[in-house]
Backbone of each chain as ProteinMPNN parsed JSONL, in Angstrom:
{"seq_chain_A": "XXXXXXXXXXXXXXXXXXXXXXXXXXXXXXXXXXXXXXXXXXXXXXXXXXXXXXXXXXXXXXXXXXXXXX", "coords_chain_A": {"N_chain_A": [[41.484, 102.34, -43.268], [38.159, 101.635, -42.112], [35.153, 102.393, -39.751], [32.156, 101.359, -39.14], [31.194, 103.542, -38.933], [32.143, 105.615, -40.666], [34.325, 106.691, -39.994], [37.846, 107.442, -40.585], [41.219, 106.225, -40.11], [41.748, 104.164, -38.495], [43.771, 102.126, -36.596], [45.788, 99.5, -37.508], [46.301, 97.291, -35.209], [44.294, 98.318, -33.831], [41.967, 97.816, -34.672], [42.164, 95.407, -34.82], [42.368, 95.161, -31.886], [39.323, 95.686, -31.322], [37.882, 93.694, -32.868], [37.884, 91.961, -30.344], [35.893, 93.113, -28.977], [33.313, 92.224, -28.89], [32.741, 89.734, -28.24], [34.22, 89.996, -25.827], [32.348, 92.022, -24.959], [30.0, 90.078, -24.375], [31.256, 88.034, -22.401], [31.183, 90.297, -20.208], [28.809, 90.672, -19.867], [27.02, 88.464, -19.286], [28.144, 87.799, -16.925], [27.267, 89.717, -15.235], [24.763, 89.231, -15.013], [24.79, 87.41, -13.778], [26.059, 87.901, -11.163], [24.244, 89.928, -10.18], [21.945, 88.522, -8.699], [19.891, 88.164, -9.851], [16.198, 86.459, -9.982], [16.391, 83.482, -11.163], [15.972, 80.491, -13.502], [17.265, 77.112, -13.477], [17.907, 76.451, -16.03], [18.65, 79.134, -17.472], [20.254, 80.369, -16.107], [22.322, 78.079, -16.843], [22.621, 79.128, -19.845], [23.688, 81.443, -19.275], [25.807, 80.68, -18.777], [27.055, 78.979, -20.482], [27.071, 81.146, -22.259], [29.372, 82.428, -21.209], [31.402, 80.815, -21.54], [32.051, 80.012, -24.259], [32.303, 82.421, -25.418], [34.574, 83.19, -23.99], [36.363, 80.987, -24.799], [36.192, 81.493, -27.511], [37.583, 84.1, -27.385], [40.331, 83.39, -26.514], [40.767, 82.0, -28.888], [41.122, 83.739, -30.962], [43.347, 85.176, -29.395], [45.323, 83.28, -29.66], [45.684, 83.248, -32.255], [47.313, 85.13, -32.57], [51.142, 85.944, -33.684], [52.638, 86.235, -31.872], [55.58, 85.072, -29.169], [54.705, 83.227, -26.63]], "CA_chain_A": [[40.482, 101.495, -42.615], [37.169, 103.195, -41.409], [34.032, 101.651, -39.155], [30.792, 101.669, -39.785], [30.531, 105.206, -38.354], [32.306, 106.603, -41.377], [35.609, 107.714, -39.278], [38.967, 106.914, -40.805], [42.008, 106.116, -39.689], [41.633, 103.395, -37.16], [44.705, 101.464, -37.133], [45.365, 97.499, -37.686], [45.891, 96.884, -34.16], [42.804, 99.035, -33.192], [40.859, 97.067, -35.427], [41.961, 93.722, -34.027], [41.472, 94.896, -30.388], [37.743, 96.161, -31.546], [37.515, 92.464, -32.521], [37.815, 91.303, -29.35], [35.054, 93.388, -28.24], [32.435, 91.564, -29.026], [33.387, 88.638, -26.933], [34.609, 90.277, -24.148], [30.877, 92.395, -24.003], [29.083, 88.897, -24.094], [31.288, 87.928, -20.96], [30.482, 91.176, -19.271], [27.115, 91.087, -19.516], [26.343, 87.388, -18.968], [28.784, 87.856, -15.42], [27.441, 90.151, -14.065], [23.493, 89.333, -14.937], [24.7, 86.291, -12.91], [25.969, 88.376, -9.983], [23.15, 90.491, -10.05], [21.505, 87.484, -7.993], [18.696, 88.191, -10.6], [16.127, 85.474, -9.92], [16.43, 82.679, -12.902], [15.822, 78.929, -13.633], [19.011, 76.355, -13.928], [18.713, 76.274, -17.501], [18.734, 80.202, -17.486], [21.916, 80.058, -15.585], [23.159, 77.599, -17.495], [22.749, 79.703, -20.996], [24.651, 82.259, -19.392], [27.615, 80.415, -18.191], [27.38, 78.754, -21.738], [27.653, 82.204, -23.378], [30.357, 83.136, -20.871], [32.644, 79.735, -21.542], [31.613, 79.893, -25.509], [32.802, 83.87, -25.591], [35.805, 83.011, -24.052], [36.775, 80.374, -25.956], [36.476, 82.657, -28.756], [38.467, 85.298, -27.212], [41.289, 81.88, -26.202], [41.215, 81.52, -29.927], [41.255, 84.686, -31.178], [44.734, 85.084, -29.087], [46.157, 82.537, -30.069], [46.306, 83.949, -33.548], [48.819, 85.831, -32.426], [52.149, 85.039, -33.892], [54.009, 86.671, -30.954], [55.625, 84.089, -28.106], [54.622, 83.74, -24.922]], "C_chain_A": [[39.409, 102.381, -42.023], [36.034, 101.619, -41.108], [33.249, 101.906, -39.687], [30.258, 103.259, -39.513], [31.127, 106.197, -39.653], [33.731, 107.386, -40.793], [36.66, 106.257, -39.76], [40.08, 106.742, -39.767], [42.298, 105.113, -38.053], [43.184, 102.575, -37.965], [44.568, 99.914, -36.991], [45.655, 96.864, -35.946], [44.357, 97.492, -33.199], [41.652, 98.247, -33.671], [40.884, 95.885, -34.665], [41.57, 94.061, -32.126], [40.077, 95.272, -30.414], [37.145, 94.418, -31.747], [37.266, 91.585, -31.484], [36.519, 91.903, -28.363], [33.924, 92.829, -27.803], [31.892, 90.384, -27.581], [33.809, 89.393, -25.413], [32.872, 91.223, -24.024], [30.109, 91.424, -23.928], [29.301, 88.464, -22.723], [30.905, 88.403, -19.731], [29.201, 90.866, -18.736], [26.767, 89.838, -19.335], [27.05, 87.205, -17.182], [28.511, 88.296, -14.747], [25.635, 90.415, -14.408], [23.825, 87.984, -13.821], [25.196, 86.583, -11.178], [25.011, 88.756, -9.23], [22.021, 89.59, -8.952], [20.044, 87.621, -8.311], [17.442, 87.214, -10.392], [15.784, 84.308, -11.26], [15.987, 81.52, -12.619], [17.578, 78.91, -13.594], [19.252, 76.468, -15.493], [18.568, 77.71, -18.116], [19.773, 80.336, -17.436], [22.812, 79.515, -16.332], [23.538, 78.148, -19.072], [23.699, 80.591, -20.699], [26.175, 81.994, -19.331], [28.003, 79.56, -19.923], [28.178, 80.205, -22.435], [29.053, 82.613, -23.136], [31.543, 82.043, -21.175], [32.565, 79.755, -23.284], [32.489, 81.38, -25.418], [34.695, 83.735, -25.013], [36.66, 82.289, -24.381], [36.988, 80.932, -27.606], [37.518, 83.845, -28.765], [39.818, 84.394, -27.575], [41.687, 82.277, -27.778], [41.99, 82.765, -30.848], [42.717, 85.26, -30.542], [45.591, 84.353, -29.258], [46.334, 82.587, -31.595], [47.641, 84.47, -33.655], [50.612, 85.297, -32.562], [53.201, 85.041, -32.6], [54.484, 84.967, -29.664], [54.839, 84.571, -27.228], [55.368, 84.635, -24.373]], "O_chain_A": [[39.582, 103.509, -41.562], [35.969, 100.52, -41.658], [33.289, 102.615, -40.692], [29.233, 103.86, -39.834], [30.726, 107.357, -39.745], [34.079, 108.509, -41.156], [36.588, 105.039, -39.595], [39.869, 107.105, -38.61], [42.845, 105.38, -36.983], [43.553, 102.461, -39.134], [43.627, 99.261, -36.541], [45.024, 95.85, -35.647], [43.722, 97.069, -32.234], [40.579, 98.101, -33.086], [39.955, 95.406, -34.014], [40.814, 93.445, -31.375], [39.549, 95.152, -29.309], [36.259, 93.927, -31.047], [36.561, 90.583, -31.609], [36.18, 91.383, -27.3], [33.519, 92.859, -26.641], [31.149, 90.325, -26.601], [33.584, 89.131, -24.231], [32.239, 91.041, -22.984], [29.142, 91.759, -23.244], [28.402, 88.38, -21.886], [30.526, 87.833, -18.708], [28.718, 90.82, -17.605], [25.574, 89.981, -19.064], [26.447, 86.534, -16.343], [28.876, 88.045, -13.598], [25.138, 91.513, -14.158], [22.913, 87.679, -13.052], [24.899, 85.871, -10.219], [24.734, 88.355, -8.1], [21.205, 90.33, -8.404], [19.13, 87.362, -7.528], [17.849, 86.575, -11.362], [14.946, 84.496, -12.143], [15.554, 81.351, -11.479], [18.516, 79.706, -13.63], [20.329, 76.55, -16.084], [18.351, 77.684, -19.327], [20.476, 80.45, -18.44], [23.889, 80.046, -16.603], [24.578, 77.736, -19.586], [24.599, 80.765, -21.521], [27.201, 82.61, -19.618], [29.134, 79.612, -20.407], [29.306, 80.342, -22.909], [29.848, 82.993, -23.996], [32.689, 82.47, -21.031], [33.623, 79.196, -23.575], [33.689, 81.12, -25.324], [35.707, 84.126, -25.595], [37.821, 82.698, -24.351], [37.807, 80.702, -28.496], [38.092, 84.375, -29.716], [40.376, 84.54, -28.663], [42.777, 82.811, -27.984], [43.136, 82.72, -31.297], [43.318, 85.918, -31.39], [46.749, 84.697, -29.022], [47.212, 81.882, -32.093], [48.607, 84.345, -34.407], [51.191, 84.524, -31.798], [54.142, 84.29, -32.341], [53.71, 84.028, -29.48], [54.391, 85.693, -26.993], [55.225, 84.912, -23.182]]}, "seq_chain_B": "XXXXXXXXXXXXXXXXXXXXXXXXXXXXXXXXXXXXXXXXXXXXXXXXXXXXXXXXXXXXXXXXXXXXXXXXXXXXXXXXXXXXXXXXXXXXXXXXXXXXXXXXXXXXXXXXXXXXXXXXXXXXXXXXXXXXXXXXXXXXXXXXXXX", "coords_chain_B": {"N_chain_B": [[6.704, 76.829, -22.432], [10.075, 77.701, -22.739], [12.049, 78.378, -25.797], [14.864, 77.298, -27.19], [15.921, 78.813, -29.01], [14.288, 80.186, -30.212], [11.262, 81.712, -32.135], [12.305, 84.648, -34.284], [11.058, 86.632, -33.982], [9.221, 87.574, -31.341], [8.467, 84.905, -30.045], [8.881, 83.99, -27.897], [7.303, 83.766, -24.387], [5.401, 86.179, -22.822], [7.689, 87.029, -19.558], [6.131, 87.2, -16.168], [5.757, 88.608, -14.72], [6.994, 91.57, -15.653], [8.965, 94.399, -15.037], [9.45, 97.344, -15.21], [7.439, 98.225, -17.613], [5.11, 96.989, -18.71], [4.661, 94.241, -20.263], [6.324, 95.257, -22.312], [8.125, 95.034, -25.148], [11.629, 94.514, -27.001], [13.42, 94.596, -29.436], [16.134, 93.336, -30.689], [18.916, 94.353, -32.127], [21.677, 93.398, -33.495], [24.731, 91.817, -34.887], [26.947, 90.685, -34.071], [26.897, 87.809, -32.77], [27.392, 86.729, -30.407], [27.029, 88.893, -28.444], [23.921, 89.211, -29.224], [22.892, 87.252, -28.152], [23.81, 87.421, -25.182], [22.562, 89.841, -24.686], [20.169, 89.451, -24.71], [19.472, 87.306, -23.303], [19.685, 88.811, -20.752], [17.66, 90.365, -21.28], [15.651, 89.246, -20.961], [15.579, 87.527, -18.404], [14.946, 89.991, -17.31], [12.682, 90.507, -17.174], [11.097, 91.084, -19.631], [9.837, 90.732, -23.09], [11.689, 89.269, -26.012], [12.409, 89.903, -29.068], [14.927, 89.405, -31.635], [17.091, 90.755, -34.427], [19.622, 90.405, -36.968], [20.448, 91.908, -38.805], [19.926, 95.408, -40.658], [17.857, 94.949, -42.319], [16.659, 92.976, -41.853], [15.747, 93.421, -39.583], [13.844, 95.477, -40.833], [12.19, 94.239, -41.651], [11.083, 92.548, -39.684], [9.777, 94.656, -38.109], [7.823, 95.555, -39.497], [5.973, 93.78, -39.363], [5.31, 93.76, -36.836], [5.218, 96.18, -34.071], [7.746, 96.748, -32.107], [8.311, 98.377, -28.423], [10.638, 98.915, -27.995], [13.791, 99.088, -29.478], [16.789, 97.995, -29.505], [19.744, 99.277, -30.625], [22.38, 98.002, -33.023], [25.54, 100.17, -33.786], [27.615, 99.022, -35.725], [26.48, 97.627, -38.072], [26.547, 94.771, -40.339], [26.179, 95.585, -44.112], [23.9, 97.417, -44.497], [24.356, 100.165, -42.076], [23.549, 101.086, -38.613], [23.375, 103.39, -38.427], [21.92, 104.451, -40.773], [19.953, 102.963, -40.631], [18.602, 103.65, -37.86], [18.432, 107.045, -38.565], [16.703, 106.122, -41.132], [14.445, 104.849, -39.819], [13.451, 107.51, -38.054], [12.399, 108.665, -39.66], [10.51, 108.143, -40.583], [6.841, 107.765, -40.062], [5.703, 105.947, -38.762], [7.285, 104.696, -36.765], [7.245, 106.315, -34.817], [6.466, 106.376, -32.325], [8.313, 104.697, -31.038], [11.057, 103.558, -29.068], [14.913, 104.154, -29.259], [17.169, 102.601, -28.209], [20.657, 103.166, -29.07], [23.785, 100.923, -29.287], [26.774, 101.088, -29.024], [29.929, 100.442, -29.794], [31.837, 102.541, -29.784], [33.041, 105.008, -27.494], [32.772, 107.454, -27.798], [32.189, 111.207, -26.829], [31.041, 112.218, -29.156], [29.866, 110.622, -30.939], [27.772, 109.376, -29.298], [26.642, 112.28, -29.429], [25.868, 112.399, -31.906], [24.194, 110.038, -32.271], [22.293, 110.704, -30.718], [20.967, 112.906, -31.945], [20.522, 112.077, -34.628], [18.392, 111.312, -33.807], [18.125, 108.98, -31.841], [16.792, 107.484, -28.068], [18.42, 106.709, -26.391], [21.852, 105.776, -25.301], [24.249, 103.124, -25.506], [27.314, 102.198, -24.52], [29.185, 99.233, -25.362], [31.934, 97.508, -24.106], [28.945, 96.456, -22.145], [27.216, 96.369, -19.038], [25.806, 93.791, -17.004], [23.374, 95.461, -15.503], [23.967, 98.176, -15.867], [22.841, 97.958, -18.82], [20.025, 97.038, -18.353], [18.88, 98.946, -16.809], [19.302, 101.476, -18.706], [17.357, 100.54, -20.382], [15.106, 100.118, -18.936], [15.033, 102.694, -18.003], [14.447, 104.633, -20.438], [12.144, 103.333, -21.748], [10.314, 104.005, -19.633], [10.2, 106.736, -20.045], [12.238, 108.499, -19.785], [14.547, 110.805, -20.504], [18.337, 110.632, -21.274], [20.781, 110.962, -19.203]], "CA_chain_B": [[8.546, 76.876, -22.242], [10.716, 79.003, -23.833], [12.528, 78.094, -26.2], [16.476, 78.299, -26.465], [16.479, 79.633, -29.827], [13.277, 81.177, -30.575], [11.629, 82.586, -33.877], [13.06, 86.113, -34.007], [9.655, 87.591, -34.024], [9.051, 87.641, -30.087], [7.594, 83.88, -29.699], [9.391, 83.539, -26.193], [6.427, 84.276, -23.711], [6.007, 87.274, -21.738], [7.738, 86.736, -18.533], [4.696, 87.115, -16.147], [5.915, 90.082, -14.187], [7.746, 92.99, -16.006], [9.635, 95.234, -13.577], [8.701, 98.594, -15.493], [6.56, 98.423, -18.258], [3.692, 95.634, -18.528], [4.445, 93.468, -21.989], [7.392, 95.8, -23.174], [8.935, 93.897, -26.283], [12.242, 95.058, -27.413], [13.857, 93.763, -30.215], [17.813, 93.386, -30.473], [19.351, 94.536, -33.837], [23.278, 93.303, -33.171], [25.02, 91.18, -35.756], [27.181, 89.721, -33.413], [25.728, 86.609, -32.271], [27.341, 86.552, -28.467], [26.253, 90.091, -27.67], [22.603, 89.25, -29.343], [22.181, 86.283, -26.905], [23.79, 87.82, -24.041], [21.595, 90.863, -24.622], [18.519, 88.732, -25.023], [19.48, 86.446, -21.917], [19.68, 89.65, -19.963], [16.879, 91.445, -21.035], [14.498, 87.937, -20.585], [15.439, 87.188, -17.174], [14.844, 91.271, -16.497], [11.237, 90.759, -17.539], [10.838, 92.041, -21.33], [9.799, 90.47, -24.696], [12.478, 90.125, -26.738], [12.727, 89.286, -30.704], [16.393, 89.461, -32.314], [17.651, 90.596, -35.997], [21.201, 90.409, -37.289], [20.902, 92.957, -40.171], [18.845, 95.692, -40.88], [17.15, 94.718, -43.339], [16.302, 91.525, -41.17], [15.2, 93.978, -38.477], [12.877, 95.961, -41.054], [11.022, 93.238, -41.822], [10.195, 92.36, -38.566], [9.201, 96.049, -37.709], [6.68, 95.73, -40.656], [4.691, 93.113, -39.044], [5.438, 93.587, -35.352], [6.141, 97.37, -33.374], [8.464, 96.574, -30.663], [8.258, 99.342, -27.724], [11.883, 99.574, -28.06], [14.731, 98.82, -30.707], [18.471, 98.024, -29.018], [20.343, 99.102, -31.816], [23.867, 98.462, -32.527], [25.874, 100.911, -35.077], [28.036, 98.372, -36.664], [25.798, 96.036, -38.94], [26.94, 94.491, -42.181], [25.621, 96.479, -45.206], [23.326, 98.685, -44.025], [24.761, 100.006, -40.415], [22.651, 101.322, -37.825], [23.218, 104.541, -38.711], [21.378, 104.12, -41.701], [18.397, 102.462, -39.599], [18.556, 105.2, -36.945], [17.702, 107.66, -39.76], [15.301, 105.728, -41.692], [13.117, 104.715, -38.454], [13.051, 108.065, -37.438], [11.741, 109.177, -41.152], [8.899, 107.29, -40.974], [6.243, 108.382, -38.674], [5.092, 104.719, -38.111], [8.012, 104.149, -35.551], [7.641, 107.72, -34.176], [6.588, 105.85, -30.307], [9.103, 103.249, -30.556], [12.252, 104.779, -28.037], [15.754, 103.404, -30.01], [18.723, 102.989, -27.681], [21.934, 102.647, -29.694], [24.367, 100.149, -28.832], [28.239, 101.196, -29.552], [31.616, 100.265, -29.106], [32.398, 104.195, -30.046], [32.805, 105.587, -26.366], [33.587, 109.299, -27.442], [30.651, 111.777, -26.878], [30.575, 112.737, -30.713], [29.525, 109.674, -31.309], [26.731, 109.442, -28.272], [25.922, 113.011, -29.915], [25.159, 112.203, -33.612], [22.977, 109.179, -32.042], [20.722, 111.428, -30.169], [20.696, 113.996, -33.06], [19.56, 111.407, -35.042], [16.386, 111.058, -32.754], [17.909, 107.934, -30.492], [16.691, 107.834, -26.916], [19.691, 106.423, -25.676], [23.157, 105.22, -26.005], [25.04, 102.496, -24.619], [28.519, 101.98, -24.709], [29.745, 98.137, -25.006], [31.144, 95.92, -23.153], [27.927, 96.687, -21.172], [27.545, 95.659, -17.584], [23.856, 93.14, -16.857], [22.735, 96.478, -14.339], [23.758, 99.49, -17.003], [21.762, 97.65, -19.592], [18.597, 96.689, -17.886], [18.734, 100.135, -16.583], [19.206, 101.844, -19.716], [16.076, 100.33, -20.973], [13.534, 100.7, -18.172], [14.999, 104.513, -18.008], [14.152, 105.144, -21.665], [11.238, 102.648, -21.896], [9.083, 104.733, -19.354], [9.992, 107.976, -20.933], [13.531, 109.427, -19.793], [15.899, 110.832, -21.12], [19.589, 109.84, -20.727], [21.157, 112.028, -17.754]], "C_chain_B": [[8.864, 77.895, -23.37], [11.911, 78.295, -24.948], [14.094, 78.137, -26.501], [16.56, 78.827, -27.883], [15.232, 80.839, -30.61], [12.957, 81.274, -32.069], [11.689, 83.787, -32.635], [12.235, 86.912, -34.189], [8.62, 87.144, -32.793], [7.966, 86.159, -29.763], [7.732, 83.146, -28.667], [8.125, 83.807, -25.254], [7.035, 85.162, -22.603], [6.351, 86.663, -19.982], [6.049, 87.285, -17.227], [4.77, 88.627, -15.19], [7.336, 91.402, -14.458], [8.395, 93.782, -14.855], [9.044, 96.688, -13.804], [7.259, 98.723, -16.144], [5.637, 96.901, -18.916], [3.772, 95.3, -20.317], [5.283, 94.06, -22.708], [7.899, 94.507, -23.992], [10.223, 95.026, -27.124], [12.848, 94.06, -28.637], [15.457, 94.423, -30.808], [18.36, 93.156, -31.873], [21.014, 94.61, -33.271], [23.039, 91.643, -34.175], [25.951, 90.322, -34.857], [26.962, 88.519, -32.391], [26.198, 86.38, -30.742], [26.936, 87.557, -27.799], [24.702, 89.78, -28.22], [22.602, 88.697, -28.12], [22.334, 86.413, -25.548], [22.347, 88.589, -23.818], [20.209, 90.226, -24.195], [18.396, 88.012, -24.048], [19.005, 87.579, -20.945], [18.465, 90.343, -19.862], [15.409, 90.646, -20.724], [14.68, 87.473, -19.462], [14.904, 89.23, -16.192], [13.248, 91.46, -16.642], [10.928, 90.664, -18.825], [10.691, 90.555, -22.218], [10.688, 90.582, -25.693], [12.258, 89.536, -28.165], [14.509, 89.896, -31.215], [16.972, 89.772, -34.04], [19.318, 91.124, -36.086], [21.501, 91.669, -38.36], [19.786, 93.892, -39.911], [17.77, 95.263, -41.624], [16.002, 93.634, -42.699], [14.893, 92.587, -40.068], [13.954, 94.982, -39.188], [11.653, 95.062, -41.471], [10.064, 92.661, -40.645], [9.289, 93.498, -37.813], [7.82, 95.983, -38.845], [5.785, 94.922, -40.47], [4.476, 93.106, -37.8], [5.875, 95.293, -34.944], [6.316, 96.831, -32.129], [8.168, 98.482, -29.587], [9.789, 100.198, -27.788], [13.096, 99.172, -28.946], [16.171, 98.868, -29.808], [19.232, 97.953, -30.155], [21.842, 99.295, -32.525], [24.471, 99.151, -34.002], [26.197, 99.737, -36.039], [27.378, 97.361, -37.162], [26.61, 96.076, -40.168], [25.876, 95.159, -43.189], [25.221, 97.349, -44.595], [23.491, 99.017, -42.767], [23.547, 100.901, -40.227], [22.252, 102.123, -37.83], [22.281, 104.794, -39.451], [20.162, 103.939, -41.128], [18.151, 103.027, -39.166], [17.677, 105.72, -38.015], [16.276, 107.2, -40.465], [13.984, 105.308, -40.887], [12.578, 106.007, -38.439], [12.349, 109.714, -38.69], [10.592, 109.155, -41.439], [8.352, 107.15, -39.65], [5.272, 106.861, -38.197], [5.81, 104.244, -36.928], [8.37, 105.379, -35.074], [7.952, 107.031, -32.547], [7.1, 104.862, -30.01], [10.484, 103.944, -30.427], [12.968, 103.175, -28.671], [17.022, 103.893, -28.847], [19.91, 102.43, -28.605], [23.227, 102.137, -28.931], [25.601, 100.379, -29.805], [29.157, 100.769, -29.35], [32.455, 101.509, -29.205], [32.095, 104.52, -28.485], [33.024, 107.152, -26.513], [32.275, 109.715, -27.565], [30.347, 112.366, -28.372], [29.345, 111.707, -31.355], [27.824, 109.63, -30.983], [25.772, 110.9, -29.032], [25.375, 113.009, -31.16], [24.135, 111.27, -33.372], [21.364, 109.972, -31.782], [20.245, 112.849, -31.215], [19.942, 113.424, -34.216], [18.377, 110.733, -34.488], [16.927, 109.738, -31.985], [17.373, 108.599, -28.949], [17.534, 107.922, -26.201], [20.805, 105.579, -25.81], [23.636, 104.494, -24.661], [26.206, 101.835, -25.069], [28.936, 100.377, -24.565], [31.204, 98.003, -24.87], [30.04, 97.225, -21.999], [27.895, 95.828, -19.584], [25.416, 94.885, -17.993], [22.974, 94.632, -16.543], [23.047, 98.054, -15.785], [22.618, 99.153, -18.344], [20.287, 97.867, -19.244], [18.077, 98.21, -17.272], [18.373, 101.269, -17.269], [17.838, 101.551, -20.204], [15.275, 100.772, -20.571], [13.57, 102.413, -18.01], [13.97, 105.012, -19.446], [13.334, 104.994, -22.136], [9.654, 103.894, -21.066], [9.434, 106.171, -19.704], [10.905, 109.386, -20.737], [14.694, 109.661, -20.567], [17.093, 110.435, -20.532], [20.199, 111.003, -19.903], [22.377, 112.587, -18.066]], "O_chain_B": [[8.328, 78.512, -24.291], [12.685, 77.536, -24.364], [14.658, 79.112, -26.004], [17.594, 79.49, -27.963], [15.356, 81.874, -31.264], [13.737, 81.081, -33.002], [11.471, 83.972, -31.437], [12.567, 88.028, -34.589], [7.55, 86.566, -32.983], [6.835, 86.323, -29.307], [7.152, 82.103, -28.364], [7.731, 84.731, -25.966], [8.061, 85.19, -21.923], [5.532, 86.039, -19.308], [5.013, 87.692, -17.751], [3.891, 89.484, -15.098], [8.211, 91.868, -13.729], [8.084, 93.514, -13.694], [8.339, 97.242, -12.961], [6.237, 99.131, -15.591], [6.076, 95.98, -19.605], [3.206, 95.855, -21.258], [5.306, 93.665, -23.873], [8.028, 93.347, -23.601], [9.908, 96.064, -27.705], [12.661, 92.843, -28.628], [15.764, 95.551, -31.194], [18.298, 92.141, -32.567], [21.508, 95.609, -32.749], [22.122, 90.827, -34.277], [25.699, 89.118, -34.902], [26.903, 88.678, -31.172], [25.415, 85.88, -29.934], [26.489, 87.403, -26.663], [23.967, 90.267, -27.36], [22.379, 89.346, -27.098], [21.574, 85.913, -24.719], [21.381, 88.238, -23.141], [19.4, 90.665, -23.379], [17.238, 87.868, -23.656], [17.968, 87.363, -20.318], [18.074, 90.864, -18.818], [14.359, 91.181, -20.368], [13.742, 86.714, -19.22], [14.662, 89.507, -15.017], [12.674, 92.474, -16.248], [10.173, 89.701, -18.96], [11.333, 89.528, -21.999], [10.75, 91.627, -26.342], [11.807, 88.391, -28.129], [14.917, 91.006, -30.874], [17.221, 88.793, -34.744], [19.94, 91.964, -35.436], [22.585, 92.199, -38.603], [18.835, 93.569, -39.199], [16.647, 95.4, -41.14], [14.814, 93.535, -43.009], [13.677, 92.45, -39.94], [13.079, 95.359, -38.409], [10.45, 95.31, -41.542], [8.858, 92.414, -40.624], [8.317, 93.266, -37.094], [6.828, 96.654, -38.561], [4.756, 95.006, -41.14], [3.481, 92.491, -37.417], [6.881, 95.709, -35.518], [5.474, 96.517, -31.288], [7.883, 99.531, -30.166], [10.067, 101.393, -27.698], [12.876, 98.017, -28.58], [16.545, 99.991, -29.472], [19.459, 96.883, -30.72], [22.411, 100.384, -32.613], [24.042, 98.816, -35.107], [25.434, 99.401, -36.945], [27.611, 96.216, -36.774], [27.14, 96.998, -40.788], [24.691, 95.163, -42.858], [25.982, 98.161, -44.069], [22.852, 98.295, -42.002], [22.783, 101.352, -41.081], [21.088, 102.306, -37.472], [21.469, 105.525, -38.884], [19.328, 104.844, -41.169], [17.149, 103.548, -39.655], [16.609, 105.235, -38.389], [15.16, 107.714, -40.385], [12.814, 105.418, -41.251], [11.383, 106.084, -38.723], [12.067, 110.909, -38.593], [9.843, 109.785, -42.185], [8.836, 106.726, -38.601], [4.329, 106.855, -37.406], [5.245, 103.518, -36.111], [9.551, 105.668, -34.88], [8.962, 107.055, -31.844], [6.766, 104.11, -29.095], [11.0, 104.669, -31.277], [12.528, 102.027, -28.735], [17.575, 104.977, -28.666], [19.996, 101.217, -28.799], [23.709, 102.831, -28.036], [25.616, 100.044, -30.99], [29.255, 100.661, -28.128], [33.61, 101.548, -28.78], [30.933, 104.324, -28.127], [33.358, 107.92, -25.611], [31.367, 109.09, -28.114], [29.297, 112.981, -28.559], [28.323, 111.958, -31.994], [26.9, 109.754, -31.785], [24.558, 110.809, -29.216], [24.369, 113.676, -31.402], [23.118, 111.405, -34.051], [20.208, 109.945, -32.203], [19.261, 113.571, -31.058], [18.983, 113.985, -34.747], [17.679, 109.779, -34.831], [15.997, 109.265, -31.332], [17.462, 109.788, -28.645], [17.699, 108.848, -25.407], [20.654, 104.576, -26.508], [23.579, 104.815, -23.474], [26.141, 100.966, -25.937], [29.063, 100.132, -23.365], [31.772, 98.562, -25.808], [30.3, 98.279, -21.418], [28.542, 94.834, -19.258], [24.448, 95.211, -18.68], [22.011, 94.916, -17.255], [22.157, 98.662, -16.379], [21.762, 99.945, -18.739], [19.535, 98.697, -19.754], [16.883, 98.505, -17.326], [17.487, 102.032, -16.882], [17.158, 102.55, -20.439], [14.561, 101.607, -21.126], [12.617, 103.188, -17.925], [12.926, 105.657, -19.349], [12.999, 105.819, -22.986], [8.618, 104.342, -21.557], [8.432, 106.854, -19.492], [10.734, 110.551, -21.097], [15.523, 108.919, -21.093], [17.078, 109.93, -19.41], [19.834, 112.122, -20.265], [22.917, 113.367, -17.283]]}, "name": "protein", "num_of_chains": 2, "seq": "XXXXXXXXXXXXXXXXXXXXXXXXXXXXXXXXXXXXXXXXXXXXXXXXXXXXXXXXXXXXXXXXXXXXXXXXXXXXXXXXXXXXXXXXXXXXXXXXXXXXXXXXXXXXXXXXXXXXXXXXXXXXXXXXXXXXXXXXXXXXXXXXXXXXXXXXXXXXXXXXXXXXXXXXXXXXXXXXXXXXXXXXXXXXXXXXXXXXXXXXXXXXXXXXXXXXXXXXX"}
């Protein structure tokens, strides 16, 4: 398995937690532009808390792939 | 108004007061569609111009009718990665004064070092924070290097 960088040997769980990156840097960064007490509109605000309930719903799903139990 | 989805060739209006640089327009080359729109949320409530492409290819087309001030550019694209882009931007002396921060999920400094060897300004490691981003930019935007 190799990234886009050209470096082998990533393994199959490395890969799937790289998947989750995505999603979890959308949450980051829409959480803490909303801490930031940046000044915005409501429907500013509200895109972010979209991205951040949308991203983690994706993550949600994305774990629940998982065959393992609870 | 702004629109919530935009065309991807900066038709959002400039917010009316920039923080650093007066009308900066960056344009956000990430294939994954929740870090574009974060990115693009973040960097439109921080002031900036933004336009958005998913591919390179997407993103040279828009460079061919538009120079952004700055390029957020993430390695992993489909087909042609960033790497690839990196390079070929910094080939062609039409996007010599347009500063390219690269956007990774690679945190090792090899990585950070082949970026800036390939002429980036600056590298940023995802998950990104709102404050390392917006930071990152206006650093690199008015004409620093990364520390």
């Amino acid at each position: 398995v190799s990234d886009a960088s050209g470096e082998f040997g990533v393994s199959e769980d490395a890969e799937r937690l790289h998947g989750l990156r995505p999603p979890l840097s959308a949450i980051l960064a829409a959480a803490t532009a909303l801490r930031a007490h940046v000044e915005m509109t409501e429907d500013e605000r509200d895109k972010f808390l979209n991205v951040i309930i949308r991203s983690a719903e994706r993550l949600a799903g994305m774990l629940g792939d998982d065959d393992e139990p609870d | 108004m702004r629109s919530s989805q935009g065309s991807r060739l900066y038709a959002d209006p400039i917010r009316a007061t920039p923080k650093d640089m007066n009308g900066a327009r960056i344009l956000v080359v990430e294939d994954q569609e929740d870090i574009q729109l974060a990115a693009r949320l973040c960097l439109e409530i921080a002031g900036y111009e933004i336009g958005v492409a998913s591919t390179a290819n997407e993103a040279l087309s828009i460079l061919d009718a538009s120079l952004p001030d700055l390029l957020l550019l993430d390695i992993t694209l489909p087909m042609v990665s960033g790497w690839k882009l990196l390079e070929r931007l910094r080939a062609d002396t039409r996007f010599a004064a347009m500063r390219i921060i690269v956007l990774s999920g690679l945190a090792g400094e090899r990585s950070e070092k082949r970026a800036l060897s390939l002429g980036a300004d600056g590298y940023l490691v995802k998950p990104f924070e709102f404050e390392a981003l917006v930071a990152t930019v206006s650093r690199t935007l008015v004409g620093g290097a990364q520390p």
